[in-house]
Backbone as a printed PyTorch tensor [residue, N CA C, xyz], in Angstrom:
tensor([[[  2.5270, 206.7570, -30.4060],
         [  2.4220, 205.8590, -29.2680],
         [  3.6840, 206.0220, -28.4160]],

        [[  3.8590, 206.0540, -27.1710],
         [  4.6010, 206.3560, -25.9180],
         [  5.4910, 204.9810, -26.2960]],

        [[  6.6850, 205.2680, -26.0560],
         [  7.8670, 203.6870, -25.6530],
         [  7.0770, 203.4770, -24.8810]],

        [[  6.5490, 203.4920, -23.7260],
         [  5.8500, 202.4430, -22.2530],
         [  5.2010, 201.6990, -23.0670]],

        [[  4.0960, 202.3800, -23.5870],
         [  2.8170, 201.5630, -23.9660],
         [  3.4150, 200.4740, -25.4120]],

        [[  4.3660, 201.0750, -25.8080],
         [  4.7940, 199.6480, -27.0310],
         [  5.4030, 198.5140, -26.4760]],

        [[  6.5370, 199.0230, -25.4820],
         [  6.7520, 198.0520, -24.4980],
         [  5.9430, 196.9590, -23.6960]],

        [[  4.9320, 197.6820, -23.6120],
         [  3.9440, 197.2290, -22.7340],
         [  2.8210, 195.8100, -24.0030]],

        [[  2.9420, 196.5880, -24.8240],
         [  2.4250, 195.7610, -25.9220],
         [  2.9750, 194.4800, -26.3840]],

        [[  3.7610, 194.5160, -26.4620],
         [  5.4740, 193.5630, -26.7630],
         [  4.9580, 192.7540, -25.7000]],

        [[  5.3460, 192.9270, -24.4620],
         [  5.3140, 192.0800, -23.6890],
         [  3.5740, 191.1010, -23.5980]],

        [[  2.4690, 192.0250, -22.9950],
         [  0.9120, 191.3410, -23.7180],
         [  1.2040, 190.0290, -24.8030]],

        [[  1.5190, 190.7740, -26.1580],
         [  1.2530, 189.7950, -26.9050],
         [  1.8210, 188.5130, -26.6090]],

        [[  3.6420, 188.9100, -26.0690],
         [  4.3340, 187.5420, -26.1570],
         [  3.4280, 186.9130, -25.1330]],

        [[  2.7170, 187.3880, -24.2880],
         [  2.0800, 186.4770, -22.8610],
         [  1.2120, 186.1250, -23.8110]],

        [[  0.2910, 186.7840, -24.6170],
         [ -0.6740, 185.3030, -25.4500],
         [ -0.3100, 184.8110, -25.8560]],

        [[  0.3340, 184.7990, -26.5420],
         [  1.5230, 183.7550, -27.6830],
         [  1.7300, 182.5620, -26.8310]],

        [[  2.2760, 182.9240, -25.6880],
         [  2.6550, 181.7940, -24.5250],
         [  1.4180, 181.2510, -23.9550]],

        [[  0.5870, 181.4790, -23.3710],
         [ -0.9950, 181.1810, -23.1600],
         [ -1.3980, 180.2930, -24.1730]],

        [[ -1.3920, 180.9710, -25.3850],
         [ -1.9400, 180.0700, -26.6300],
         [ -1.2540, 178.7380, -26.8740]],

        [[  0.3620, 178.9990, -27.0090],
         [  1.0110, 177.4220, -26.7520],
         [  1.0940, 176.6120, -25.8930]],

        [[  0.7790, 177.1840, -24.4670],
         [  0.7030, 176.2000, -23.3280],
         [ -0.8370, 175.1030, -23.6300]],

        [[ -1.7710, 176.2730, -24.4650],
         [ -3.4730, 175.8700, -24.4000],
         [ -3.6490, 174.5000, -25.2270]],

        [[ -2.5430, 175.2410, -26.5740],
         [ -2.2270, 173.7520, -27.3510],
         [ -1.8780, 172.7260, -26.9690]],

        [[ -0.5480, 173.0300, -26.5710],
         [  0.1660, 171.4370, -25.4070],
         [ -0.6950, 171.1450, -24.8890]],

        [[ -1.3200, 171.3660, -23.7730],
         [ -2.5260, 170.4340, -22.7230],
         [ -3.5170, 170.2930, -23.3470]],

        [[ -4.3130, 170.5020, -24.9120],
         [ -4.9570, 169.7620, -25.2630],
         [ -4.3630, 168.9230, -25.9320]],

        [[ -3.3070, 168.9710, -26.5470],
         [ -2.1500, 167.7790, -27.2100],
         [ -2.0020, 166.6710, -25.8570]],

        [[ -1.7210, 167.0670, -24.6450],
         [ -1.4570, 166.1670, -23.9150],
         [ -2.8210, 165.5050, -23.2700]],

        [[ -4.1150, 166.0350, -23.5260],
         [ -5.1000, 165.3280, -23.1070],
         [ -5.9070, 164.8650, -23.9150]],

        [[ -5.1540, 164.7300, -25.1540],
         [ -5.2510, 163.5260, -26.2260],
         [ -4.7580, 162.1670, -25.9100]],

        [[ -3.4490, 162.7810, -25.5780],
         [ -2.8190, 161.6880, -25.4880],
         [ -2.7830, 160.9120, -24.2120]],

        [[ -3.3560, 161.1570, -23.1800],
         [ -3.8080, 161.0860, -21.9680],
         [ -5.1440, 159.7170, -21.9630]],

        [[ -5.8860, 160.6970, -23.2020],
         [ -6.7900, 159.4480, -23.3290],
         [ -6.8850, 158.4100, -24.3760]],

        [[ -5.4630, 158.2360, -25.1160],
         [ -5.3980, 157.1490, -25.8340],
         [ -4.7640, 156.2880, -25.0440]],

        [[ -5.3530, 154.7370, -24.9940],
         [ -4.7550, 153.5930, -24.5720],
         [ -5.4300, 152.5260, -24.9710]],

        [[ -3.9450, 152.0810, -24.4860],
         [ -4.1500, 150.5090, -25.2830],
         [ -4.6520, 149.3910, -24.6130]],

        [[ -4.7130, 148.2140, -25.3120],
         [ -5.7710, 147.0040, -24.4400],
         [ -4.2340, 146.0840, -24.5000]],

        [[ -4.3750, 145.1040, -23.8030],
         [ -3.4130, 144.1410, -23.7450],
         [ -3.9430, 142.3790, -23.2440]],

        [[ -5.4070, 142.3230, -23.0300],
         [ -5.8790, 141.0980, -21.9230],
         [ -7.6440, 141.5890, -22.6360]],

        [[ -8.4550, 140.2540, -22.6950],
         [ -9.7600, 140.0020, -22.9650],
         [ -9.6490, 139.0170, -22.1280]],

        [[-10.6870, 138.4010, -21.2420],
         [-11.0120, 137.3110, -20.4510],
         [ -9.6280, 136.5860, -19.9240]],

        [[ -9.0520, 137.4710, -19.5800],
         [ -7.3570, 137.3200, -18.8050],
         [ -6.6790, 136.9220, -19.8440]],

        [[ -6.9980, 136.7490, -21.0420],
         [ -5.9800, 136.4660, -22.4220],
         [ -5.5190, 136.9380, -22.7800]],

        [[ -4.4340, 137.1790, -23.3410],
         [ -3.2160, 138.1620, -24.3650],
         [ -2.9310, 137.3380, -25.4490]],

        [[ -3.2790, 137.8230, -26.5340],
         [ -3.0200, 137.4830, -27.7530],
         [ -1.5170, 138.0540, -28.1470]],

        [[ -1.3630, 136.8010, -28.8040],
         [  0.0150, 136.7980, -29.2200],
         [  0.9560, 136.7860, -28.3630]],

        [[  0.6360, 136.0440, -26.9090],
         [  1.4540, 135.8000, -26.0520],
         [  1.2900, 134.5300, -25.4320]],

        [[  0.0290, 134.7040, -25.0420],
         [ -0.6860, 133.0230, -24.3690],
         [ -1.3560, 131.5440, -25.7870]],

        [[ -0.8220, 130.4200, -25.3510],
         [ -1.5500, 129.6680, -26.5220],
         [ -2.5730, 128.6570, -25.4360]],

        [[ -3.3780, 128.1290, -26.5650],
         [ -4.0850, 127.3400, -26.0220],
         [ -4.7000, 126.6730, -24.4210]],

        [[ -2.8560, 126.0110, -24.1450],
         [ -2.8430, 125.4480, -22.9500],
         [ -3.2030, 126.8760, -21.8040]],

        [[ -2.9480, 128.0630, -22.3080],
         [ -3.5590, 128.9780, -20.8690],
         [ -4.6710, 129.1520, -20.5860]],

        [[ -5.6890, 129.0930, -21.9860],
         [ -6.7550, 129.4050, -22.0690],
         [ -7.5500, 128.3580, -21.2060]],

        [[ -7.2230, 126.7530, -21.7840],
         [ -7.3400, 125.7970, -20.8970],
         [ -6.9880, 125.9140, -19.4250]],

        [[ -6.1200, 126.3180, -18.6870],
         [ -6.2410, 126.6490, -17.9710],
         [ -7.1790, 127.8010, -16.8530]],

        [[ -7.7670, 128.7420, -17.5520],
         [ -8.6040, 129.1290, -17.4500],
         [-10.0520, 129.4890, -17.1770]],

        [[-10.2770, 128.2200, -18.7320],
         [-11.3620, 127.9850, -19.0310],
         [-11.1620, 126.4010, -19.5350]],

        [[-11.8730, 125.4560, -18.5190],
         [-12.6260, 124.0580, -18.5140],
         [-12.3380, 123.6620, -19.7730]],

        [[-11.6820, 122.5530, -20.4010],
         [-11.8350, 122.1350, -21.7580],
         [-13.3530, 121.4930, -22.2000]],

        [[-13.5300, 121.2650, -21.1180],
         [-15.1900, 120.1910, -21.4600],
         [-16.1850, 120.9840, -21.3260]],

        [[-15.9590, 122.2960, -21.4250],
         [-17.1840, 123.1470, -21.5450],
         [-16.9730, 124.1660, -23.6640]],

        [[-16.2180, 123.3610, -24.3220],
         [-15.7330, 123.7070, -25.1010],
         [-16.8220, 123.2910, -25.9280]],

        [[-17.5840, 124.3220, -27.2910],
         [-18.7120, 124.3190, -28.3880],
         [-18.0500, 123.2810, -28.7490]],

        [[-18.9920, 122.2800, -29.6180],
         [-18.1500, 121.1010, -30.9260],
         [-18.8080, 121.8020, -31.8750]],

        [[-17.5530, 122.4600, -32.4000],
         [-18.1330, 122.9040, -34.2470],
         [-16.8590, 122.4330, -34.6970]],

        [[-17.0960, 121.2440, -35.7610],
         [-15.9880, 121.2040, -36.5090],
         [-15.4440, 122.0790, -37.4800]],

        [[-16.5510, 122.7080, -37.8020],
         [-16.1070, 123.5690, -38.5850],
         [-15.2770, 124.7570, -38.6060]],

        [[-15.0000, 124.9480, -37.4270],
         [-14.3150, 126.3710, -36.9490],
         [-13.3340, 125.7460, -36.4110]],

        [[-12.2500, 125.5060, -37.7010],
         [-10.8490, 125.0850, -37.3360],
         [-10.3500, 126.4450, -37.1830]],

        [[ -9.3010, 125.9690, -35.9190],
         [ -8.1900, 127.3000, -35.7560],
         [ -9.1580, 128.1870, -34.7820]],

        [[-10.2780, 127.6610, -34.3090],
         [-11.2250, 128.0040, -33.3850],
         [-11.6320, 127.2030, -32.5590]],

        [[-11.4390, 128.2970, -31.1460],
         [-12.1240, 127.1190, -29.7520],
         [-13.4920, 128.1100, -29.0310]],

        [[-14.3730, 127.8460, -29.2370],
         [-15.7060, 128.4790, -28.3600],
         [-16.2180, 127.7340, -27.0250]],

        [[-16.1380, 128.7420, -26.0870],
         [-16.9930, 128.8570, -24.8450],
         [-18.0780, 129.3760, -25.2330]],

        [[-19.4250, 128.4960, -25.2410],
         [-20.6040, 128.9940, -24.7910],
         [-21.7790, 128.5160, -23.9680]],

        [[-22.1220, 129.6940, -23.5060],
         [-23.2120, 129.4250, -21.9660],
         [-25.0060, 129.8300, -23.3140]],

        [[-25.4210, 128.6570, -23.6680],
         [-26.1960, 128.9070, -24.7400],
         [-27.6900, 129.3330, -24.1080]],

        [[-27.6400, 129.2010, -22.6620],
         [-28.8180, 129.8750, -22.3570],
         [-28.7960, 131.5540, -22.2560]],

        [[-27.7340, 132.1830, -22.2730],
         [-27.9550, 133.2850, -22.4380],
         [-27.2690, 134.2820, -23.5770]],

        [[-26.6730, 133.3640, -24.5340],
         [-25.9260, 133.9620, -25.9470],
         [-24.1700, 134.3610, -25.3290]],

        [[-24.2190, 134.3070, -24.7950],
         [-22.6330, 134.8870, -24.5750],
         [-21.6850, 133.4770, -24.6400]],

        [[-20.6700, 134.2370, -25.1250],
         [-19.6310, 133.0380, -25.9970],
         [-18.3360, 133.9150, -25.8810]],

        [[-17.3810, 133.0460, -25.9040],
         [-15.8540, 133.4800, -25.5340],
         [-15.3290, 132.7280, -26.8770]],

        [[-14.5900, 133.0790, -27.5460],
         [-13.7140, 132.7580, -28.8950],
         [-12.1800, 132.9720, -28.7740]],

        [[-11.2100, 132.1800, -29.4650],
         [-10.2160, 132.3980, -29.6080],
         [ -9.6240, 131.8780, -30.8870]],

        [[ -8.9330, 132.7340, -31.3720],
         [ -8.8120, 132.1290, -32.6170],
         [ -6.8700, 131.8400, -33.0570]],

        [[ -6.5520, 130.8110, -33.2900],
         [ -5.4010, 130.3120, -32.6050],
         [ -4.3260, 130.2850, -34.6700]],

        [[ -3.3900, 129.9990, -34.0480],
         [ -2.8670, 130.2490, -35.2430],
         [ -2.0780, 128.4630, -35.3450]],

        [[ -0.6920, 128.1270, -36.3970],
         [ -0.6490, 126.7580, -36.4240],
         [  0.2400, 126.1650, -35.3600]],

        [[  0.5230, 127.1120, -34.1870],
         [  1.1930, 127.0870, -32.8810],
         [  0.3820, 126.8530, -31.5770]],

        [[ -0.8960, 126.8620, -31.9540],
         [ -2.0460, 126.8860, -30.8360],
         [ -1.5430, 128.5750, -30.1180]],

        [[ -0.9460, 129.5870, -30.9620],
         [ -0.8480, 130.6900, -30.3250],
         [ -2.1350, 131.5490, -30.6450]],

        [[ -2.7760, 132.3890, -29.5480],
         [ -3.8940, 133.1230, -29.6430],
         [ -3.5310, 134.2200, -30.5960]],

        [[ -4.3990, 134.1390, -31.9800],
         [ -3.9350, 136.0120, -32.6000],
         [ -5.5640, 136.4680, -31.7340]],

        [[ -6.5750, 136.1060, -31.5490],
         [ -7.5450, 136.9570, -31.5410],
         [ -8.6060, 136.2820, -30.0620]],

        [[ -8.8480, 137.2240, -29.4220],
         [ -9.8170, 136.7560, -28.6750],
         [-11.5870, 137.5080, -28.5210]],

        [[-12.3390, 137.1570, -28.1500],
         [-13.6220, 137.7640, -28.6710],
         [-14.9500, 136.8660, -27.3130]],

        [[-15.2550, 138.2970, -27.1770],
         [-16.9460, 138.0720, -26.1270],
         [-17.3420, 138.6750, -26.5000]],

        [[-18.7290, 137.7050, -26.3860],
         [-19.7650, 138.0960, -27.3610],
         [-20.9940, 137.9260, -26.9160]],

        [[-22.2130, 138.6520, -27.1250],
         [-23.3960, 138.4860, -26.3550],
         [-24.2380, 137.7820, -27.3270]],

        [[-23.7360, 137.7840, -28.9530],
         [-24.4270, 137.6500, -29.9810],
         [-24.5550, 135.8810, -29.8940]],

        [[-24.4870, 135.1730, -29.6040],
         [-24.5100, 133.7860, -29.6450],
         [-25.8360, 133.2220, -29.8940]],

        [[-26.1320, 132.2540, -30.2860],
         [-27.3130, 131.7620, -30.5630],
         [-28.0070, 131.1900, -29.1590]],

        [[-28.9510, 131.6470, -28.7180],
         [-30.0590, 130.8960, -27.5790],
         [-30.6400, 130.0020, -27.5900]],

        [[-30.0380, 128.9490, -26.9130],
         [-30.8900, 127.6940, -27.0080],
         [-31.8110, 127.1880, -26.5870]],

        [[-31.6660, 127.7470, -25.5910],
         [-32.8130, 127.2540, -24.1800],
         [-32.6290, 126.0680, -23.0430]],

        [[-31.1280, 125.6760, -23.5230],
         [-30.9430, 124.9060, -22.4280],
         [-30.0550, 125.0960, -21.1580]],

        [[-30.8140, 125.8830, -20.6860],
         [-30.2990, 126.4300, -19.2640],
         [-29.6170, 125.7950, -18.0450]],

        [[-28.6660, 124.7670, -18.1660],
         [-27.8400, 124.1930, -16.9030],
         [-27.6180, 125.0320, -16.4630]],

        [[-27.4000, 125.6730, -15.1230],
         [-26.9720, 127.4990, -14.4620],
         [-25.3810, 126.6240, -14.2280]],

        [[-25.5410, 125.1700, -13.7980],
         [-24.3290, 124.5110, -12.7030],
         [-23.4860, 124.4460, -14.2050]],

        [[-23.9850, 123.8590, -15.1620],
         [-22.7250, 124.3080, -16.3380],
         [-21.8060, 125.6160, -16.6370]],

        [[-22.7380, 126.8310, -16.4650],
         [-22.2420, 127.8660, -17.1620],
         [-21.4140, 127.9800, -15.7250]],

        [[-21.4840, 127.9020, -14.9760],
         [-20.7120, 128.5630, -13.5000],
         [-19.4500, 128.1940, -14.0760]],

        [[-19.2900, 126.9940, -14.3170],
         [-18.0050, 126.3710, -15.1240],
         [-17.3700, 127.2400, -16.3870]],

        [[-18.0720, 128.2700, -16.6620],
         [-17.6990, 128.9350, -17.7920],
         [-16.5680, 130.0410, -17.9260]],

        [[-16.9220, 130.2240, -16.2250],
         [-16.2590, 131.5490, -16.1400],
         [-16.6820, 132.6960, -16.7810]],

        [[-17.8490, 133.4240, -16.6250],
         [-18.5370, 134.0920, -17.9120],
         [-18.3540, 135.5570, -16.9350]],

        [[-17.9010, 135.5300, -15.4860],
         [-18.1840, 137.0010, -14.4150],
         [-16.5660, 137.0170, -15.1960]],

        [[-15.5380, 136.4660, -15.8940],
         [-14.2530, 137.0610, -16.1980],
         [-13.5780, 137.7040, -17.6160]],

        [[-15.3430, 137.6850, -18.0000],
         [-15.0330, 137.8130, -19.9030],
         [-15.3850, 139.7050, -20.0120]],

        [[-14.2830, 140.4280, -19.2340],
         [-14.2700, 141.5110, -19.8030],
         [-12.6100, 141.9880, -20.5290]],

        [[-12.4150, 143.1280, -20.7670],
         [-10.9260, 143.6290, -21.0220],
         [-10.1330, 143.8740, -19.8410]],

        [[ -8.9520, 144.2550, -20.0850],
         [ -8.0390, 144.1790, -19.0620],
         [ -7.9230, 145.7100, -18.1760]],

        [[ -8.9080, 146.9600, -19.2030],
         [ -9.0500, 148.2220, -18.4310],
         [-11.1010, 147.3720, -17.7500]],

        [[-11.5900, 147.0600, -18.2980],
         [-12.6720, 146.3130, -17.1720],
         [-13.8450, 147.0830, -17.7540]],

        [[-13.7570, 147.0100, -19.1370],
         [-14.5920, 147.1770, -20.5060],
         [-15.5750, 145.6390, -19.6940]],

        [[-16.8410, 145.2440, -20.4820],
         [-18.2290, 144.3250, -19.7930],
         [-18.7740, 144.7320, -21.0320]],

        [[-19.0600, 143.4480, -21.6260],
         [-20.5610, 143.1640, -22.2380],
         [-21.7410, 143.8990, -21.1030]],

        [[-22.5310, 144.7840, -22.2780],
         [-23.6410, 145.2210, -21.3780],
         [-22.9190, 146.6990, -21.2480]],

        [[-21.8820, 147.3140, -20.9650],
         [-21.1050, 148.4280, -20.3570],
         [-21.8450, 149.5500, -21.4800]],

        [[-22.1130, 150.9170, -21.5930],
         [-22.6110, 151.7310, -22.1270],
         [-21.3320, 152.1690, -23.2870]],

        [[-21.6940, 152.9740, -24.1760],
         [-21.0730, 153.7980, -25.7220],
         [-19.8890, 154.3110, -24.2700]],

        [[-20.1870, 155.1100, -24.1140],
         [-19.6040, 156.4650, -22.8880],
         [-18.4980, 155.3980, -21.9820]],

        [[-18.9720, 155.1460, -21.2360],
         [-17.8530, 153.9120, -20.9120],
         [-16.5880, 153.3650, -21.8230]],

        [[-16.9080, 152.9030, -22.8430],
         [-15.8540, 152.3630, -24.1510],
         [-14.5810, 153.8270, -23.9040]],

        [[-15.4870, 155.0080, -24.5120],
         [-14.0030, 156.4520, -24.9490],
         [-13.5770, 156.6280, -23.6030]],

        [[-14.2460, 156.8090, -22.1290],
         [-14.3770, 156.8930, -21.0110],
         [-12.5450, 155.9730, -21.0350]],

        [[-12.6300, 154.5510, -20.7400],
         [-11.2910, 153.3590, -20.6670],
         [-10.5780, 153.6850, -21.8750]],

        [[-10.4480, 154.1560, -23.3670],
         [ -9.9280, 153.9250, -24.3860],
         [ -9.8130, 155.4970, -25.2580]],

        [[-10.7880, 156.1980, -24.7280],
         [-10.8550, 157.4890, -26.0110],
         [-11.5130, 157.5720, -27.0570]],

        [[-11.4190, 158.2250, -27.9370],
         [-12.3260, 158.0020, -29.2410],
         [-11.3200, 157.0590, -29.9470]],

        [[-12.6100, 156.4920, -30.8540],
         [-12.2350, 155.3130, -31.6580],
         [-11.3440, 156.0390, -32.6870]],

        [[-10.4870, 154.9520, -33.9270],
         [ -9.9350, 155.2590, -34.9380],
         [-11.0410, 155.3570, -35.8690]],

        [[-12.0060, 154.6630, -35.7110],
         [-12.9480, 154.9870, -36.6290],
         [-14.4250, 154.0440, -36.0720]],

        [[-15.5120, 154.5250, -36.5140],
         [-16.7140, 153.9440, -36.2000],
         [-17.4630, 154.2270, -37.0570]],

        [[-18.6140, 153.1080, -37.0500],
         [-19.7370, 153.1460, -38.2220],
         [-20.6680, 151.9720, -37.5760]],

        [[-21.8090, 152.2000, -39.0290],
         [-22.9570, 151.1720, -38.1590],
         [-22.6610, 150.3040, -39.0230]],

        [[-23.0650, 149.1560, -38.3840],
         [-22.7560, 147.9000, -38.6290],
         [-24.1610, 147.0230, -38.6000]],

        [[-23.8460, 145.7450, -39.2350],
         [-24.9240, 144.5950, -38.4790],
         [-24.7900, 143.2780, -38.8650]],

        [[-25.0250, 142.5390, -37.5020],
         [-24.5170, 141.0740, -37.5660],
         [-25.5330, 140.1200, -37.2800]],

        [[-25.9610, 139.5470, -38.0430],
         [-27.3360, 138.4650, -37.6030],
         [-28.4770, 139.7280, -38.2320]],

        [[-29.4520, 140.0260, -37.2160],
         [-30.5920, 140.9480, -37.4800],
         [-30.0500, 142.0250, -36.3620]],

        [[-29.2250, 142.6010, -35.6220],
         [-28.6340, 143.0460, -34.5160],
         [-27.7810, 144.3360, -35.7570]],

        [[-28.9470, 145.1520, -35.2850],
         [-28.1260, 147.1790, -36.1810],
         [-27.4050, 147.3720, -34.6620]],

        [[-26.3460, 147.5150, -35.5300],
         [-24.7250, 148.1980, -34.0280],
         [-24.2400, 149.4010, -34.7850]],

        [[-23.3910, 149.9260, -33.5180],
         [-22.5780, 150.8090, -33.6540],
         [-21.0120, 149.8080, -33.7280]],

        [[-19.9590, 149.8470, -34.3290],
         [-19.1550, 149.6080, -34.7920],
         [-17.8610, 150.5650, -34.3860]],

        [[-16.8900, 150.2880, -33.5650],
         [-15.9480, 151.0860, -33.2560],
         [-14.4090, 150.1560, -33.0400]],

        [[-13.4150, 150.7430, -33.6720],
         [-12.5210, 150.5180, -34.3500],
         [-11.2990, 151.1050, -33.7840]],

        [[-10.1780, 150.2850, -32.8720],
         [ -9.1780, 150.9540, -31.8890],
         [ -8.0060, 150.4740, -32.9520]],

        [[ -6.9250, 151.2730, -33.1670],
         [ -5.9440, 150.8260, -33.6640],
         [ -4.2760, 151.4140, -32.6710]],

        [[ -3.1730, 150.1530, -32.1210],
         [ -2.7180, 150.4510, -31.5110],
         [ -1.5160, 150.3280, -32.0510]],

        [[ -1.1670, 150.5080, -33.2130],
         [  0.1210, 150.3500, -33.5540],
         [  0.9610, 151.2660, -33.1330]],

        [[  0.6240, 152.4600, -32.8650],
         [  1.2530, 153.8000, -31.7270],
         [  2.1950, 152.9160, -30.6970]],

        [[  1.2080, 151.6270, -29.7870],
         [  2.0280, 150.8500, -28.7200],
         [  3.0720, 149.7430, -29.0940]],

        [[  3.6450, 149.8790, -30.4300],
         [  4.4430, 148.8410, -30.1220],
         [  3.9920, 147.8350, -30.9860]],

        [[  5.1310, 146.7210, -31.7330],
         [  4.4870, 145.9600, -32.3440],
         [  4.4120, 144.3860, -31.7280]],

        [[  4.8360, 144.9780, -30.2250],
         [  4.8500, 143.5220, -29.6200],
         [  3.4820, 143.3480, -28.5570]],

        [[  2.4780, 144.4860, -28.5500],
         [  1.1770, 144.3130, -27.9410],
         [ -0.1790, 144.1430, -29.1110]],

        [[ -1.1350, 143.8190, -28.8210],
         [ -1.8720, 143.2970, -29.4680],
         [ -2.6070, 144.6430, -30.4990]],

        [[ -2.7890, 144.4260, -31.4730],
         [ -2.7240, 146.1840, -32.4300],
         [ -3.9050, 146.2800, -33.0300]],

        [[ -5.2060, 145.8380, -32.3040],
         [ -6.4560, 146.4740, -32.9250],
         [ -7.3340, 145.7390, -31.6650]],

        [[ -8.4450, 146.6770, -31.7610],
         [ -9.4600, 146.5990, -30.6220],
         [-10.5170, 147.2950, -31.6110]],

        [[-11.8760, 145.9170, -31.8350],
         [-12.5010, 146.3420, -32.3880],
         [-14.0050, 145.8600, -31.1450]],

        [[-15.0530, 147.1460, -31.3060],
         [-16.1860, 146.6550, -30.1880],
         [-17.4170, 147.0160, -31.2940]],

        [[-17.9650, 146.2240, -30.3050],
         [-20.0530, 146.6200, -31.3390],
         [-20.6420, 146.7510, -30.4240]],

        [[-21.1120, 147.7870, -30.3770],
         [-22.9380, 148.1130, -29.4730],
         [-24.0450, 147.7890, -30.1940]],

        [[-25.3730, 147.8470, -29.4930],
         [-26.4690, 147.3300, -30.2660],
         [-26.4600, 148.9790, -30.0990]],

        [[-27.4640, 149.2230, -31.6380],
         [-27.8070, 150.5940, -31.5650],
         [-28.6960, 151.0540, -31.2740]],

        [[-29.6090, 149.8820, -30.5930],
         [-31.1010, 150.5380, -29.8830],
         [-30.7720, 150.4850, -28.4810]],

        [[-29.6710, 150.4900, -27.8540],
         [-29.1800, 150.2340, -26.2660],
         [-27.8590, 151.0740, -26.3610]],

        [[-26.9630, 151.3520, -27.1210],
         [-26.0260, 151.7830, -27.1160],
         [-25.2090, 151.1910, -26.0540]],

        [[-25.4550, 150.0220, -25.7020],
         [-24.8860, 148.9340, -24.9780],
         [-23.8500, 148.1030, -25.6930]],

        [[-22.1040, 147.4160, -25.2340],
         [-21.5810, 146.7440, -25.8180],
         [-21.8640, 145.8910, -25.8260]],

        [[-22.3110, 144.8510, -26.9240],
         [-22.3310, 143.2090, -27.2890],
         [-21.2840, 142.2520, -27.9520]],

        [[-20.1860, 143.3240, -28.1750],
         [-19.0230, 142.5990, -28.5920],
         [-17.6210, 143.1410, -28.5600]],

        [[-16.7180, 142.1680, -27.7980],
         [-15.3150, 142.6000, -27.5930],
         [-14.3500, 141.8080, -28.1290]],

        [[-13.4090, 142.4430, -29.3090],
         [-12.5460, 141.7890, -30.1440],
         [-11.0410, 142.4480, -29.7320]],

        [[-10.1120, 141.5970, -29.3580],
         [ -8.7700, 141.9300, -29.1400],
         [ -7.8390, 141.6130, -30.0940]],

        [[ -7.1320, 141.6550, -30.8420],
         [ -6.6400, 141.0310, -31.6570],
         [ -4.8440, 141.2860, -31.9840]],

        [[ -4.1930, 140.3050, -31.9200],
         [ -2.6330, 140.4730, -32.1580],
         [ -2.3530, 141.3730, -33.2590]],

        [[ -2.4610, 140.7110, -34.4450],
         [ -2.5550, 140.9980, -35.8760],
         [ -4.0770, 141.3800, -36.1590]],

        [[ -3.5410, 142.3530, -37.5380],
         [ -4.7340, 143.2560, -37.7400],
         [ -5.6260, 142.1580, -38.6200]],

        [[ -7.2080, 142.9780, -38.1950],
         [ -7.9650, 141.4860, -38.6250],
         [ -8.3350, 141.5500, -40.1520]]])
């Protein structure tokens, strides 16, 4: 073989070599491009806002009476299942907030109540929606940490599982959602301070 052409070789390869590591980096960086984090459900931040914001927010007198769900305050508009949750710790501080389509239907349809509900503000803070498609979710967030099927009531879901401890331990460190799996539609959005 001629010095030119080994020369010439030498140089080729190092250019793939370099090609190949640039190819890596920008799919390394469009990983990381599409991981992000949540920080806000229905304008809430867990583990930052307590009670009194939520109240502010959201109407106290439109508040479920379940005694039973201490350390729990529910918004629900029972004519159409959707419900807002927060689940408060012994500070009235929010660890967890949650919309939900899954609510029980009652049939008693006041429309002039639910307006009071604030129910057009119960998405995430990238503008995730009950109802929003699978594709949408990785679309704002990326692929999940993990997903599986699930089911809650008689309702078969898809189950997807955000973990953000990557951001810090002072933003809220898990984002968990459910689709129904005959719609591949979201029916449930969980934000949560602490892991649940």
């Amino acid at each position: 073989m001629k010095h030119g052409w080994t020369k010439f070789s030498l140089c080729t390869s190092l250019a793939l070599g370099l090609l190949s590591s640039l190819a890596a980096f920008a799919q390394r960086s469009d990983i990381a491009l599409n991981r992000a984090n949540e920080l806000t459900v229905a304008g809430l931040r867990p583990g930052r806002d307590t009670l009194a914001e939520a109240f502010k927010r959201y109407d106290a007198k439109y508040l479920s009476r379940d005694p039973a769900a201490e350390g729990t305050k529910q918004w629900r508009d029972t004519c159409t299942g959707r419900e807002l949750r927060v689940e408060l710790d012994g500070r009235s501080l929010i660890q967890a907030i949650t919309v939900s389509a899954l609510a029980p239907k009652e049939g008693q349809c006041d429309y002039r109540r639910f307006e009071g509900l604030g129910v057009k503000d119960w998405y995430s803070g990238r503008g995730l929606r009950l109802g929003d498609s699978r594709d949408r979710i990785t679309l704002l967030y990326g692929e999940p940490n993990s997903s599986g099927p699930s089911v809650k009531g008689s309702t078969e879901m898809e189950f997807l599982y955000y973990s953000f401890d990557w951001a810090g331990s002072d933003v809220p460190q898990v984002l968990e959602i459910h689709c129904a799996r005959d719609t591949g539609r979201v029916v449930e959005i969980t934000l949560a301070f602490q892991s649940l």
